[in-house]
PALUM-411106 format. One line per 4 residues: number of its first residue (from 0); their letters; for each residue x, y, z of N, C-alpha, C. Coordinates in pm, whole numbers. Layout:
N
NUM = A = X:Y:Z:X:Y:Z:X:Y:Z ~ ... .
//
This chain:
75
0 = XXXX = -229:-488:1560:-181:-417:1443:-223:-270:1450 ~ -134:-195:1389:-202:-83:1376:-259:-20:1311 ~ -381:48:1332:-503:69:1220:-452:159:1122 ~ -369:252:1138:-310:300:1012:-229:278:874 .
4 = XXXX = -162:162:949:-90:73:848:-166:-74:827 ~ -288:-73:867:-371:-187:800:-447:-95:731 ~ -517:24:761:-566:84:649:-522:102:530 ~ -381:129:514:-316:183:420:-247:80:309 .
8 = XXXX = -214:-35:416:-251:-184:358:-357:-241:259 ~ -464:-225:289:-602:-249:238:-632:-132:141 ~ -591:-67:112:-590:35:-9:-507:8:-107 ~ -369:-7:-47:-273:-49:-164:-325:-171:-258 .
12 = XXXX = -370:-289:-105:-433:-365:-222:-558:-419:-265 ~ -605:-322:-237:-753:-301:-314:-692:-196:-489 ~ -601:-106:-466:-577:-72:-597:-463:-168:-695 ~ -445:-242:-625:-303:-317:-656:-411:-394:-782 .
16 = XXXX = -525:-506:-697:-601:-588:-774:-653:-526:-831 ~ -716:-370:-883:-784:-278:-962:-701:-241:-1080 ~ -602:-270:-1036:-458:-221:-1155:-464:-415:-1235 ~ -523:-515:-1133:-426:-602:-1227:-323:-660:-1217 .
20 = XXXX = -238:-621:-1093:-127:-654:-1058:-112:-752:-938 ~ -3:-848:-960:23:-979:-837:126:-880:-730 ~ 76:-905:-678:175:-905:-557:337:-855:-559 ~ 392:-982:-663:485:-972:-696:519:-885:-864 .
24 = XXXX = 451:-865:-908:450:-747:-1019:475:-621:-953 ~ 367:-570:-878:404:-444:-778:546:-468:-689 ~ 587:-545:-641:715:-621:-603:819:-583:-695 ~ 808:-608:-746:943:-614:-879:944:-434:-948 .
28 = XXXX = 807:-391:-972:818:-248:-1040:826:-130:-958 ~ 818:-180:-793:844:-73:-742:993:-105:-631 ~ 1062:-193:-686:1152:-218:-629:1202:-247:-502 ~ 1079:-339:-400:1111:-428:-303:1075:-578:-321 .
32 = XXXX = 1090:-597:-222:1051:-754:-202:943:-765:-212 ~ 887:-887:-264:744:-947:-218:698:-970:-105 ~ 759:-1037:2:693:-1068:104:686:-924:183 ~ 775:-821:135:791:-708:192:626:-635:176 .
36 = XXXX = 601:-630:78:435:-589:-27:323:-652:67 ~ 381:-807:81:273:-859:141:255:-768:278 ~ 349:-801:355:358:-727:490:311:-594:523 ~ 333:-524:374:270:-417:401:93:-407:361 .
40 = XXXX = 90:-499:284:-89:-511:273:-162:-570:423 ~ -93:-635:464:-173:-698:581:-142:-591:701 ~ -80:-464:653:-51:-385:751:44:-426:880 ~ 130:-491:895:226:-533:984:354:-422:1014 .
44 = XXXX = 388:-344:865:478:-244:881:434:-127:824 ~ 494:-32:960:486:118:864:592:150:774 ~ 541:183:614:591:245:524:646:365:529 ~ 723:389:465:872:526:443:728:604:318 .
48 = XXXX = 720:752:375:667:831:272:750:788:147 ~ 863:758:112:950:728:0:898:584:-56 ~ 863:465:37:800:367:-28:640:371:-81 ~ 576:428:-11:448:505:-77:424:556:-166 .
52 = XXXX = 519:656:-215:513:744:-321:546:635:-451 ~ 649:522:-413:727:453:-511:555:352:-534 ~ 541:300:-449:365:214:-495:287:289:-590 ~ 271:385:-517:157:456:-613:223:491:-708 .
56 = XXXX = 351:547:-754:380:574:-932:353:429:-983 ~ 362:332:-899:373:117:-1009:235:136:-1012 ~ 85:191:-915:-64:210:-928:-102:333:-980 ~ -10:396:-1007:-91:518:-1095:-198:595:-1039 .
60 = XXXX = -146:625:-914:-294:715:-827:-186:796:-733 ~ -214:891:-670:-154:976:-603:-161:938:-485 ~ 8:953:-410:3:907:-318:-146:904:-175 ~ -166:1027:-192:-287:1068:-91:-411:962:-124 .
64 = XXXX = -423:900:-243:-550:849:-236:-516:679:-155 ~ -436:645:-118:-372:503:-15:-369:556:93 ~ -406:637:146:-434:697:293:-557:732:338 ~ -582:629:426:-745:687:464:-720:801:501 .
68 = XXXX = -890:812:525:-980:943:607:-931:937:753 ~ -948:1044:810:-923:1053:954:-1029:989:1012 ~ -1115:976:951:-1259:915:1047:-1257:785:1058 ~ -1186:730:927:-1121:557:917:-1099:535:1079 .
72 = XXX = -999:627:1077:-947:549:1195:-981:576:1354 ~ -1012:727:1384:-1080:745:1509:-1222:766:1499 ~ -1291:713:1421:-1443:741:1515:-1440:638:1566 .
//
């Protein structure tokens, strides 16, 4: 997998469960699929800057804060 889109995975849903929200709640309010959400939490696919932006308005945090640090991923 790749560490950028499992990072970015693991943020979404670390704020996803901070918000309160299933899976399929974030699913439905940001207008994809569920298993699509899932896929992207376990980091399997890279996200469209356009699907990012659409997560974070359903989590209420700016896109930049679902993107690790550069150090996340290369030290």
């Amino acid at each position: 997998m790749d560490k950028l889109a499992k990072a970015v995975g693991e943020r979404i849903r670390h704020r996803r469960k901070a918000c309160g929200l299933s899976q399929d709640d974030l699913a439905l309010l940001s207008g994809m699929d569920r298993s699509y959400v899932g896929r992207i939490e376990r980091g399997e696919v890279n996200i469209t800057v356009e699907k990012l932006y659409r997560i974070a308005t359903v989590l209420a945090c700016d896109p930049s804060t679902l993107l690790p640090e550069a150090t996340e991923l290369y030290s």
